[in-house]
TITORVO-845026 format. One line per field, with one value per residue (C-alpha): x, y, z; residue in one letter. Coordinates in pm, 1 decimal. Layout:
<rs>
c1: X | ...
c2: Y | ...
c3: Z | ...
res: a | ...
</rs>
This chain:
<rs>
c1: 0.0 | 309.7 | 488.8 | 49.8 | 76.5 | 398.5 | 284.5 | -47.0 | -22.0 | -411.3 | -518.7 | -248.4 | -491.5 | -804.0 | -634.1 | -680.0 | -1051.8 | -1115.5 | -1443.6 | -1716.0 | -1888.7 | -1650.3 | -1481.5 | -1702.2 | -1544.4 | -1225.5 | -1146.9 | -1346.3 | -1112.2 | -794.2 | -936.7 | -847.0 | -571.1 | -498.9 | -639.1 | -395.8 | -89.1 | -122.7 | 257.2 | 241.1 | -58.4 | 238.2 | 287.4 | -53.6 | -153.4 | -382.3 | -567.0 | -672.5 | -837.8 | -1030.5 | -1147.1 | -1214.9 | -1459.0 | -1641.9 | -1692.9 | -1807.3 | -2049.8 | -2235.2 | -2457.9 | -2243.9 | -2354.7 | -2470.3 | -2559.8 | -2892.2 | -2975.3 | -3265.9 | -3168.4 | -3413.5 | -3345.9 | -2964.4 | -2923.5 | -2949.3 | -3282.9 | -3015.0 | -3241.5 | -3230.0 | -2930.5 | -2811.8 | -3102.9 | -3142.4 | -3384.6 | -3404.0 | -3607.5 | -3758.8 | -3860.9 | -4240.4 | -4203.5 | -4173.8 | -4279.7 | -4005.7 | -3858.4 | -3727.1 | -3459.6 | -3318.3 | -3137.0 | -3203.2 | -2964.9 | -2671.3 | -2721.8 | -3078.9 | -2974.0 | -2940.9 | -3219.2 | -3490.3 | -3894.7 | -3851.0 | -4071.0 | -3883.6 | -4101.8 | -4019.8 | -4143.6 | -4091.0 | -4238.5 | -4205.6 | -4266.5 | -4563.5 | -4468.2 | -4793.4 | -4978.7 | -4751.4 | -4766.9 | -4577.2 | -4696.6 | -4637.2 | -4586.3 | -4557.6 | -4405.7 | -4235.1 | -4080.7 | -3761.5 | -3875.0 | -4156.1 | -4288.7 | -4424.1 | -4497.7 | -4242.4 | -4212.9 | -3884.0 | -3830.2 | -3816.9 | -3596.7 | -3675.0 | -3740.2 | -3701.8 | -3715.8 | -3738.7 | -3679.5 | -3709.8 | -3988.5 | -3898.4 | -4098.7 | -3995.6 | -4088.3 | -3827.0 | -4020.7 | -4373.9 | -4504.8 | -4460.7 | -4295.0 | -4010.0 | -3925.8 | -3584.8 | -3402.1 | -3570.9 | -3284.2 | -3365.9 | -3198.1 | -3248.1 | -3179.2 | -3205.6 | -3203.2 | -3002.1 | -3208.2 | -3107.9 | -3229.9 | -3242.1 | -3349.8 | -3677.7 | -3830.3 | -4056.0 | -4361.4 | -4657.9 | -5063.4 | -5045.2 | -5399.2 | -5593.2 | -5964.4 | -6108.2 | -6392.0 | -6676.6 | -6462.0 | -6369.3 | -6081.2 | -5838.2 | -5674.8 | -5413.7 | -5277.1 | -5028.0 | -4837.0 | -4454.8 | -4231.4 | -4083.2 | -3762.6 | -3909.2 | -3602.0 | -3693.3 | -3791.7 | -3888.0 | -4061.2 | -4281.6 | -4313.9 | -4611.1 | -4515.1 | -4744.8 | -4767.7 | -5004.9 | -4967.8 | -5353.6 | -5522.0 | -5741.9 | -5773.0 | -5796.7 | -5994.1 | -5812.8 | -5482.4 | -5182.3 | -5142.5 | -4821.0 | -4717.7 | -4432.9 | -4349.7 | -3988.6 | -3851.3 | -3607.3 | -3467.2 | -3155.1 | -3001.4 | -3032.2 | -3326.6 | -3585.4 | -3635.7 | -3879.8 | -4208.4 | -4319.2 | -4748.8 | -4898.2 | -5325.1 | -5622.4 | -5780.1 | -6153.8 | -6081.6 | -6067.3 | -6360.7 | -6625.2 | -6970.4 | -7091.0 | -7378.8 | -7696.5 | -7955.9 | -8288.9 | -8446.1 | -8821.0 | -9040.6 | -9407.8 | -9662.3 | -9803.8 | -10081.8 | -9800.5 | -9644.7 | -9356.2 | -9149.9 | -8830.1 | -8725.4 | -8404.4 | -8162.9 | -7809.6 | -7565.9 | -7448.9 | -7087.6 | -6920.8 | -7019.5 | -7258.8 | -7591.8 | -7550.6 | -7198.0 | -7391.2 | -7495.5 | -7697.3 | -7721.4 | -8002.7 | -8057.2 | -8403.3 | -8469.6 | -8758.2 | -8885.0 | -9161.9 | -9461.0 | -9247.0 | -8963.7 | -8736.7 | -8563.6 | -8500.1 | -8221.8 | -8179.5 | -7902.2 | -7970.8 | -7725.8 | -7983.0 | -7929.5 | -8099.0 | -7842.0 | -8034.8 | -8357.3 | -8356.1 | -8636.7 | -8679.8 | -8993.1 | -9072.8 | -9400.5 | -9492.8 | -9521.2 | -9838.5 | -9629.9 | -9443.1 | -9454.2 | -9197.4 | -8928.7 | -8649.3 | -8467.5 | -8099.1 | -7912.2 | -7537.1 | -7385.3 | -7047.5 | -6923.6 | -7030.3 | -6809.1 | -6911.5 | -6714.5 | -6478.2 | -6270.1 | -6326.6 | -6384.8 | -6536.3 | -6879.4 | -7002.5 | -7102.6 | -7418.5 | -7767.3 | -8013.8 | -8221.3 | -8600.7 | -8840.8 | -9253.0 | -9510.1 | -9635.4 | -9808.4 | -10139.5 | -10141.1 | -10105.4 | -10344.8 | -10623.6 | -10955.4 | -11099.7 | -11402.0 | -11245.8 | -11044.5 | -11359.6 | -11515.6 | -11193.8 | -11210.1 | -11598.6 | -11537.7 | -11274.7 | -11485.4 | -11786.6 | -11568.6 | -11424.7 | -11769.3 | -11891.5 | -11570.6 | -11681.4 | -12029.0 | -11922.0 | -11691.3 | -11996.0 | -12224.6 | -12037.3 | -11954.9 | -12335.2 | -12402.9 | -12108.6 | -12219.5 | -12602.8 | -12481.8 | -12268.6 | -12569.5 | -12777.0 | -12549.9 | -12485.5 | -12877.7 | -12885.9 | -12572.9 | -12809.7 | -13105.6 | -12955.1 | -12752.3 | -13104.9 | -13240.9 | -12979.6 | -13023.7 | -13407.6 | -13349.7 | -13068.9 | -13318.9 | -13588.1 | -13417.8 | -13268.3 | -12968.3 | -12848.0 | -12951.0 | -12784.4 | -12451.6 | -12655.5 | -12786.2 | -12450.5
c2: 0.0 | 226.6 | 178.0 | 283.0 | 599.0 | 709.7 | 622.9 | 820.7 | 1097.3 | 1213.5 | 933.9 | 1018.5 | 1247.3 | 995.1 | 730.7 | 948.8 | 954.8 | 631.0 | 510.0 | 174.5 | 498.9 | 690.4 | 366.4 | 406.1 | 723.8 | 672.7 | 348.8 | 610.6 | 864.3 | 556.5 | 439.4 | 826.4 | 846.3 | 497.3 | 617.8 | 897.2 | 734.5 | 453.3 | 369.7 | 248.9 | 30.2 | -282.4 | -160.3 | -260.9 | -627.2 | -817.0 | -899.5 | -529.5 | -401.2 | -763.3 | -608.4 | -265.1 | -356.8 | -612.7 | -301.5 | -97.8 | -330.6 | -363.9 | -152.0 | 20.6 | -162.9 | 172.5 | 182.0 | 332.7 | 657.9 | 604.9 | 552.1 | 468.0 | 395.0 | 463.1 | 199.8 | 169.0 | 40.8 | -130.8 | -291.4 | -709.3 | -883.1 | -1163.3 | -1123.0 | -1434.9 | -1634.6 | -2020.1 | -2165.5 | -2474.0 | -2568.8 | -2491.8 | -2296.4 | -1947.3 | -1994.5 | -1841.6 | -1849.1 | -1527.8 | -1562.4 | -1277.0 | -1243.0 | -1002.7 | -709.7 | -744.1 | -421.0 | -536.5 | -855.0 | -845.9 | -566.3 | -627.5 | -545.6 | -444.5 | -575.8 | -614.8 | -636.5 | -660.9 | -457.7 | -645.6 | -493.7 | -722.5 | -639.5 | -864.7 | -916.3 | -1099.5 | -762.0 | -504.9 | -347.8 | -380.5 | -564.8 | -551.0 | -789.3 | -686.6 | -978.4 | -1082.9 | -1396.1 | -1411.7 | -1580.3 | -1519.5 | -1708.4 | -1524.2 | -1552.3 | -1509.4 | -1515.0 | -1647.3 | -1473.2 | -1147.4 | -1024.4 | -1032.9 | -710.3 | -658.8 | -370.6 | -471.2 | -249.5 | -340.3 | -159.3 | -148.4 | -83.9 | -47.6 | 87.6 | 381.2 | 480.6 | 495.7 | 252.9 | 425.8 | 199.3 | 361.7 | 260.4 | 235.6 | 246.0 | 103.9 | -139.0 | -282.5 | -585.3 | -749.7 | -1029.8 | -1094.3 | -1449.0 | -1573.9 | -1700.9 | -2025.6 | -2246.9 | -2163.3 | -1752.6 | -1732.8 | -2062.5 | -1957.0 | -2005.4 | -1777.7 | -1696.2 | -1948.5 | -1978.2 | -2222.3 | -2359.1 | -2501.7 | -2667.3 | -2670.0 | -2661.5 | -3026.7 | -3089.7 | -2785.5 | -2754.6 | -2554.3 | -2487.5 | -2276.5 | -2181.3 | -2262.6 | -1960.8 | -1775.9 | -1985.5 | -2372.1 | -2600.9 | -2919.6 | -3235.4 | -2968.3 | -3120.4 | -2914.2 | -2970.9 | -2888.0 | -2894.4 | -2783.6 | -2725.3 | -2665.1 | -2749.8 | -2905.2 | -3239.4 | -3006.2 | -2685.9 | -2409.6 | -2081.2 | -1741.7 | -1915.0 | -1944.5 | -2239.3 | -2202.9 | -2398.9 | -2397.2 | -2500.5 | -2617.6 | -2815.5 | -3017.9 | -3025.7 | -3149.4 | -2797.9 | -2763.9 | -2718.1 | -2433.6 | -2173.9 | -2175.5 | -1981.5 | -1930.0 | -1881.9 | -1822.8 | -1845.2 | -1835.4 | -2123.5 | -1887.2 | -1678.1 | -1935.6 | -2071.0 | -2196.1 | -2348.2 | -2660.2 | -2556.9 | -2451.8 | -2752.4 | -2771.6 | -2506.9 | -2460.6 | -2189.1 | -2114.3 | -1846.0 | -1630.1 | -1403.2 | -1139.7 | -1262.8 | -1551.7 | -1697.5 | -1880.1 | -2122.0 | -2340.9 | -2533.8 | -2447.5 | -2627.9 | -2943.4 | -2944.9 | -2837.5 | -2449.8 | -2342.0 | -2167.3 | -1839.2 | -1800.1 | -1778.0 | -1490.8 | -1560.5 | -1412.2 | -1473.7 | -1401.7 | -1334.8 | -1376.3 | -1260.5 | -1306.8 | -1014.6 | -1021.6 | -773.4 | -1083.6 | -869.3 | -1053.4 | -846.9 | -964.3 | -882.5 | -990.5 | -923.4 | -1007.8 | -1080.0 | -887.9 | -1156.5 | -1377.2 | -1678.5 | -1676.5 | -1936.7 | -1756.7 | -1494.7 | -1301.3 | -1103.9 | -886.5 | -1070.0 | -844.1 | -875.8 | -794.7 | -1128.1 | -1467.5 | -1700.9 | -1577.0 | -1801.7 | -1812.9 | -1912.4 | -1922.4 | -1926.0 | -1921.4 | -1758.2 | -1727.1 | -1373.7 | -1139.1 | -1205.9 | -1534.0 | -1441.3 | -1177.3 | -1326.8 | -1631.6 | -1764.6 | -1782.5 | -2118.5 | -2212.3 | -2140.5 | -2362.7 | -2539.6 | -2297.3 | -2317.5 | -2141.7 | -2011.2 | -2232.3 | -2048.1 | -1767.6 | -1920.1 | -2166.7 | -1916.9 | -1669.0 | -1850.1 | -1714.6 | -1909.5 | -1951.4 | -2100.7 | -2332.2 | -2469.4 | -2546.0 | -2745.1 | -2945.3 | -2994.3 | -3128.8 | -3321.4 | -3503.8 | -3551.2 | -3637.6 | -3935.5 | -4021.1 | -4084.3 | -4339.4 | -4539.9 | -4569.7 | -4687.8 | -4935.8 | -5064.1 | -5080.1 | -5319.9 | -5487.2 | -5534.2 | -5672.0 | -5917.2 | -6102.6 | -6121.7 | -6219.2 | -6512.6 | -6600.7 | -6644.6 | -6836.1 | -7023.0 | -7153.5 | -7203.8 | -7457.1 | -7653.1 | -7662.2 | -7768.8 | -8003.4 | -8188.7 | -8168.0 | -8351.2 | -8628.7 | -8686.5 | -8693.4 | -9018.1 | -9169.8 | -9181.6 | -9216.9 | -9588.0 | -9651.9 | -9630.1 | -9262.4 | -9125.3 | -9023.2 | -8757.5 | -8581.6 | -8553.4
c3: 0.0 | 104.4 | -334.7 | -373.7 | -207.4 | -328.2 | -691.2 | -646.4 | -466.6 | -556.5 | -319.0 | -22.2 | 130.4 | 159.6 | 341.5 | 660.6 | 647.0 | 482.7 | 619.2 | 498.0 | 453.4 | 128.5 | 59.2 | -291.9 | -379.4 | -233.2 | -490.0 | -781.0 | -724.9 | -768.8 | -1031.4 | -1216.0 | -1065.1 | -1238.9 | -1572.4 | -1530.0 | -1477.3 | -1718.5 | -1744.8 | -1388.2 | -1355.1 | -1363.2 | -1012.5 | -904.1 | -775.5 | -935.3 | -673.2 | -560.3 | -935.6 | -876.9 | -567.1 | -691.1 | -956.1 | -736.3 | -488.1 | -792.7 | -918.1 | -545.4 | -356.9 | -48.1 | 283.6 | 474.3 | 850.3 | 891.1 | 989.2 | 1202.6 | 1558.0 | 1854.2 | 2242.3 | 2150.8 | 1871.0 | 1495.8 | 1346.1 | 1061.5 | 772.5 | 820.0 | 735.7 | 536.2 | 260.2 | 29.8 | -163.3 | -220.3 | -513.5 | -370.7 | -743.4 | -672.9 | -1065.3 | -928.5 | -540.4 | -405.5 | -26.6 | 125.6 | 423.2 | 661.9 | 975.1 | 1277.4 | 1259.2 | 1461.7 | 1642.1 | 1740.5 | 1845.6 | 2234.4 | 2281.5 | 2547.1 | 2607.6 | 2243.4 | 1920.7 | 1648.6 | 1308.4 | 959.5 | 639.9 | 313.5 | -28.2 | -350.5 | -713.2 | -838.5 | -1238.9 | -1285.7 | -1157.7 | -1219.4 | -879.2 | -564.9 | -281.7 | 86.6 | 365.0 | 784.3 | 968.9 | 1302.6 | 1102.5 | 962.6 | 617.1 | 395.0 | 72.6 | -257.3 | -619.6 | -887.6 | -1258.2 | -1293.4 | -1628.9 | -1483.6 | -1244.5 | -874.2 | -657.0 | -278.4 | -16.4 | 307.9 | 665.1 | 1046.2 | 1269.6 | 1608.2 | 1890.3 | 2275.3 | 2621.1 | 2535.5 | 2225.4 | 2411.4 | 2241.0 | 1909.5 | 1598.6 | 1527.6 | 1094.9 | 1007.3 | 636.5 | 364.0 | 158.2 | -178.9 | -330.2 | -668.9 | -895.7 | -1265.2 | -1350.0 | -1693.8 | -1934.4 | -2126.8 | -2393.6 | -2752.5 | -2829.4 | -2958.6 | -2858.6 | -2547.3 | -2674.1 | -2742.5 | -2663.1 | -2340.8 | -2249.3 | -2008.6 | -2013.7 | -1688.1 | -1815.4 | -1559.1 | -1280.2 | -1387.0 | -1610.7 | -1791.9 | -2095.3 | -2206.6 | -2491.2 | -2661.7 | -2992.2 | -3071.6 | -3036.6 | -3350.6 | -3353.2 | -3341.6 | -3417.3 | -3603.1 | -3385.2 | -3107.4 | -2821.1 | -2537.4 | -2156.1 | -1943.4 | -1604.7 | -1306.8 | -964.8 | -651.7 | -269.8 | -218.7 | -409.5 | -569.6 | -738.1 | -478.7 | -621.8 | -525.2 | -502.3 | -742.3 | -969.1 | -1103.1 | -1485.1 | -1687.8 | -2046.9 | -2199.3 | -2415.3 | -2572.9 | -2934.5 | -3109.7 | -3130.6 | -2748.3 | -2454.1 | -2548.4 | -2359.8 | -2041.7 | -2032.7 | -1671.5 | -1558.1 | -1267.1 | -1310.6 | -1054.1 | -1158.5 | -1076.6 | -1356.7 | -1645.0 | -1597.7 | -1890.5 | -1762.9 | -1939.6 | -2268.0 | -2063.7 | -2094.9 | -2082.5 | -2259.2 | -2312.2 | -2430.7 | -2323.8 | -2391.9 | -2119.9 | -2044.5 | -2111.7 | -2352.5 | -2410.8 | -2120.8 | -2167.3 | -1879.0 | -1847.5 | -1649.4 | -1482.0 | -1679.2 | -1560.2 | -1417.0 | -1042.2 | -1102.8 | -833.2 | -905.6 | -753.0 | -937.7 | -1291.7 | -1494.6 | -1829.5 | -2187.0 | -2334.1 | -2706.2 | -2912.7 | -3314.7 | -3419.5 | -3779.4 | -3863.4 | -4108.9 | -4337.3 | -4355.0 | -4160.9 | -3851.3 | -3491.9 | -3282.1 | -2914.3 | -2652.3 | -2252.7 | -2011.6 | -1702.7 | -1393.9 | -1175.1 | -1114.7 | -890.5 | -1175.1 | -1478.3 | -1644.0 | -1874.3 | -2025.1 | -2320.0 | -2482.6 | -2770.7 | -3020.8 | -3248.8 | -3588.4 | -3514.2 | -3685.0 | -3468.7 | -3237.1 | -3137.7 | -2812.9 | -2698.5 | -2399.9 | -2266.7 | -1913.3 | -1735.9 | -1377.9 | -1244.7 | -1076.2 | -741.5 | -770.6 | -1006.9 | -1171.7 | -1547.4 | -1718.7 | -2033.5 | -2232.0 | -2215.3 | -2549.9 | -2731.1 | -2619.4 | -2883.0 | -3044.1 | -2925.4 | -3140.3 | -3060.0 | -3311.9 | -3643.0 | -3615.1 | -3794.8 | -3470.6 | -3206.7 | -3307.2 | -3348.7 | -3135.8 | -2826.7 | -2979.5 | -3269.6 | -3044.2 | -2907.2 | -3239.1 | -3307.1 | -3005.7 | -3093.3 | -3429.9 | -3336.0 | -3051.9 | -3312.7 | -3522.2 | -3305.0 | -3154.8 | -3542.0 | -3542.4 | -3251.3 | -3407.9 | -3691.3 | -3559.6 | -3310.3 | -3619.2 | -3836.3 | -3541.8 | -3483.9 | -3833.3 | -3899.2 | -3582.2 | -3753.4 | -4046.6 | -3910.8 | -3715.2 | -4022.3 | -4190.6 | -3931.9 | -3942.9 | -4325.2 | -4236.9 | -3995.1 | -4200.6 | -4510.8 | -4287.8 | -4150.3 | -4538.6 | -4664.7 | -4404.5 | -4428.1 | -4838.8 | -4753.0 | -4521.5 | -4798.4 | -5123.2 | -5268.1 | -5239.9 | -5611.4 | -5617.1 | -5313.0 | -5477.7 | -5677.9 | -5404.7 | -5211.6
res: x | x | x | x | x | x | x | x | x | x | x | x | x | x | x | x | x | x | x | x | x | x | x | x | x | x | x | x | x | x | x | x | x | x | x | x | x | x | x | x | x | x | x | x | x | x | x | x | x | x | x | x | x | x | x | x | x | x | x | x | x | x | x | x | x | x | x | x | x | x | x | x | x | x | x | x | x | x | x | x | x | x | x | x | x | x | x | x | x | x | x | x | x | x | x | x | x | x | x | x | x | x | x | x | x | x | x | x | x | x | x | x | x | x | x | x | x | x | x | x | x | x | x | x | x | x | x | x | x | x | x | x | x | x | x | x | x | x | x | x | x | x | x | x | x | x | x | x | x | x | x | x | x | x | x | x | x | x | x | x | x | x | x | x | x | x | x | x | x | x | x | x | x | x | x | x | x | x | x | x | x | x | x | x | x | x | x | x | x | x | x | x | x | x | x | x | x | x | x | x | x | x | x | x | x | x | x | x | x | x | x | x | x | x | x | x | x | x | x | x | x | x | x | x | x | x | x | x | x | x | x | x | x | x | x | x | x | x | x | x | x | x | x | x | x | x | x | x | x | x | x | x | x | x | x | x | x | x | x | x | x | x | x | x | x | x | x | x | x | x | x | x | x | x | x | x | x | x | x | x | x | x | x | x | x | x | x | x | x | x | x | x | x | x | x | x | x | x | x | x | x | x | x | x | x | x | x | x | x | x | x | x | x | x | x | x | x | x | x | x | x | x | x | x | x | x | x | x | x | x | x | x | x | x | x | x | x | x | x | x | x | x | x | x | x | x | x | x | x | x | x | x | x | x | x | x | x | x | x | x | x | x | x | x | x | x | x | x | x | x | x | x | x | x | x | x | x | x | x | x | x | x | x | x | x | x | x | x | x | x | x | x | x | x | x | x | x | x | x | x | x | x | x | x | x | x | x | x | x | x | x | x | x | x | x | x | x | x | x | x | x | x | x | x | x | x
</rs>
């Protein structure tokens, strides 16, 4: 350090104050004075440029500024994450802060605030544990700002907040550039089985293979929690590269096709009533859209949509309007935003559709003369079945006779006759 000094004489007069506090500027200002006296930078070790640019390239540890019952409130210590392989759940670890670490009658809480990539937004965490777990997309880099809150009988019971330090990581990507794949999208059918699916990335080498990989801490699907899923890949010109996706499994959502539809007329009008769809969606979690085509005398059709605001009802009613000829009905379900952020039209019901106009229109009195003549009508049947009923059983009766009689005649003519002639009157 002494062959240093004499070398440099710009840095002679910082050695005195040197502090953990100017270190930073002390090694800037050697580094000019290196820059300046190029011919002699043989005269410096190795070993001490190594450990100037590692200083350089690290944020300054700094003793806090905020000081309570005559010690440091120093953020926590010994900040570090461990990646469990949970695709993104992430484990935060700290230590106490070594000026805190004998203190009694004191709380000591922590602050930590994370940067949610999924959301965009930073999130925030008060804890008297020294570890907390949190979501990550492992494609982007990973933020952190985290401070101790102390309380004490010296501070009056007030929380005294101390520095605020940040730390952050950037993970390498790897695998071959421009293979993550694209428009990642799940399905959750019902609440019973999901799909996903997904488009190759720009760069697809050939004899590419994908990877779904997923995981969740519970047997089942648990709404308003993270279900985390990855995609990779393998391929002869190396792995592809990893796309990372963290869902709510409430928000992709698609109800089964709404079944039982039927449509009836009313005093009012036309009434349309149907069933929930089959599947593990509950009832009060469903809104409907129902949608109307109606054909008019003029041949022009009217189409209406109506998003019901009665969540629990499975009916719907319309004026039927007198111009109409047929109006046809169909239905379709999704989860409502009382159980979930978004989700997914189910698909479309069978069409029902009102009789012809003709049929519908026709006056009560006229429906009663129907009815009449079909009754006479039916009564004239049965009379007519009954009457040649009546006269086949006479006429076998009277044949029947005519069989007996002629029977006896031929007998008595036998009796009488010789017996040469009786093979003429057999």
């Amino acid at each position: 350090m002494d062959g240093l000094v004499t070398a440099f004489p710009e840095a002679n007069c910082l050695l005195d104050t040197i502090s953990a506090k100017n270190l930073k500027g002390f090694l800037q200002t050697l580094i000019i004075a290196l820059q300046k006296n190029m011919l002699l930078l043989d005269k410096v070790p190795a070993w001490l440029s190594a450990f100037t640019l590692l200083l350089l390239t690290q944020e300054p540890v700094s003793t806090s500024e905020v000081t309570a019952c005559g010690v440091a409130v120093d953020p926590p210590a010994n900040i570090e994450i461990s990646d469990p392989g949970f695709l993104g759940y992430i484990s935060i670890h700290w230590t106490r802060p070594a000026g805190l670490q004998n203190l009694t009658d004191c709380t000591v809480r922590y602050q930590l605030r994370y940067y949610d990539t999924y959301e965009e937004r930073w999130r925030s965490v008060r804890t008297v544990k020294l570890t907390y777990a949190a979501q990550f997309d492992l494609e982007k880099p990973v933020k952190l700002r985290i401070l101790t809150l102390l309380k004490c009988a010296c501070t009056n019971g007030t929380e005294v907040q101390g520095k605020e330090t940040e730390w952050a990581y950037t993970p390498e990507p790897t695998g071959v550039a421009g293979s993550r794949i694209r428009d990642f999208h799940c399905v959750y059918y019902g609440k019973e089985y999901m799909e996903c699916t997904w488009e190759s990335g720009p760069v697809q080498p050939p004899n590419s293979q994908h990877y779904l990989y997923y995981w969740f801490p519970r047997e089942s699907l648990l709404e308003f929690s993270k279900f985390n899923l990855c995609v990779n890949g393998s391929s002869p010109a190396g792995s592809l590269r990893t796309a990372y996706f963290s869902i709510e499994v409430q928000n992709h959502v698609k109800p089964a096709v709404v079944s039982s539809v039927h449509v009836s007329e009313t005093d009012e009008g036309l009434k349309l009533d149907w069933s929930p769809p089959s599947g593990q969606v509950p009832e009060h979690c469903l809104e409907y859209e129902v949608e109307s085509s109606t054909m008019m005398e003029n041949g022009k059709e009217e189409q209406e949509r109506m998003v019901l605001q009665n969540l629990a009802d499975t009916s719907y009613g319309v004026p039927r309007q007198a111009e109409s000829q047929k109006t046809c009905f169909r239905i379709r379900s999704k989860v409502n935003t009382y159980c979930a952020d978004e989700g997914f039209w189910s698909n479309w019901s069978q069409t029902k559709c009102t009789a012809d106009t003709e049929t519908q229109d026709i006056p009560t009195w006229k429906y009663l003369g129907l009815v009449g003549l079909v009754v006479i009508g039916i009564a004239g049947v049965i009379i007519l079945c009954l009457s040649l009923w009546i006269l086949r059983k006479i006429c076998i009766k009277k044949i029947s006779k005519k069989d007996v009689l002629y029977t006896l005649y031929k007998e008595k003519v036998n009796e009488t006759m010789p017996t040469i002639l009786s093979p003429i009157f057999k």
